[in-house]
C-alpha positions, 0 to 999 in steps of 0.5 A: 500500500502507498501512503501519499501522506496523512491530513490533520483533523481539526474540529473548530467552533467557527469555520469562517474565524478558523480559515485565515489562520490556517490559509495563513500557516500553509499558505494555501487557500481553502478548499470548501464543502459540506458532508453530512452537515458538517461544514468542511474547509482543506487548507493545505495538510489541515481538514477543519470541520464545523457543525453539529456536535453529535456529527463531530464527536464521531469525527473526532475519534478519527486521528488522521486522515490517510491519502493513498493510492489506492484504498481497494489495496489499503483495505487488502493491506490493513485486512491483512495487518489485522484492521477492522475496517468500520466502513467504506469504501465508500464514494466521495466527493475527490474519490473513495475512502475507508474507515479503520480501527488498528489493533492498537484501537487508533481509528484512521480514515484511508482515502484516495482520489480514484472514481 
């Protein structure tokens, strides 16, 4: 499996206070949208949400977010490793992703940007 590199969680209050702190941090501009509710910003290595909190006490158990190549071999590969996959793979809006609980009870979400 090719890890292409992890995104940081971040759950904030204000999505729009938020933005131009971490735009400022990675020099980058946010990339905006809305899933389940929770309102979502990518500003270089960060992912901020924003929403309802019963929608982000799910997300944050998430640790990271994982980019791979190819989540149909992450799932082979953490299957293997001895990871129960929660859910997915399942459609996004930029690909496929997956949910994993390790052995150790960390839970990562493994995404890749194929259709």
């Amino acid at each position: 499996m090719e890890i292409l590199g992890a995104t940081l969680r971040v759950c904030v209050d204000d999505l729009e206070t938020a933005i131009p702190f971490y735009e400022g941090l990675a020099g980058g501009t946010a990339q905006r949208f809305e899933r389940g509710g929770v309102q979502v910003a990518a500003v270089g290595s960060f992912l901020l949400m924003s929403g309802p909190e019963p929608e982000l006490e799910v997300l944050r158990r998430v640790a990271a977010t994982i980019a791979v190549k190819d989540v149909d071999e992450a799932h082979r590969v953490l299957t293997e490793q001895g990871a129960r996959i929660v859910a997915g793979p399942v459609a996004t809006p930029v690909g496929r992703n997956l949910l994993a609980v390790h052995p150790d009870g960390s839970v990562f979400e493994y995404a890749d940007q194929r259709g």
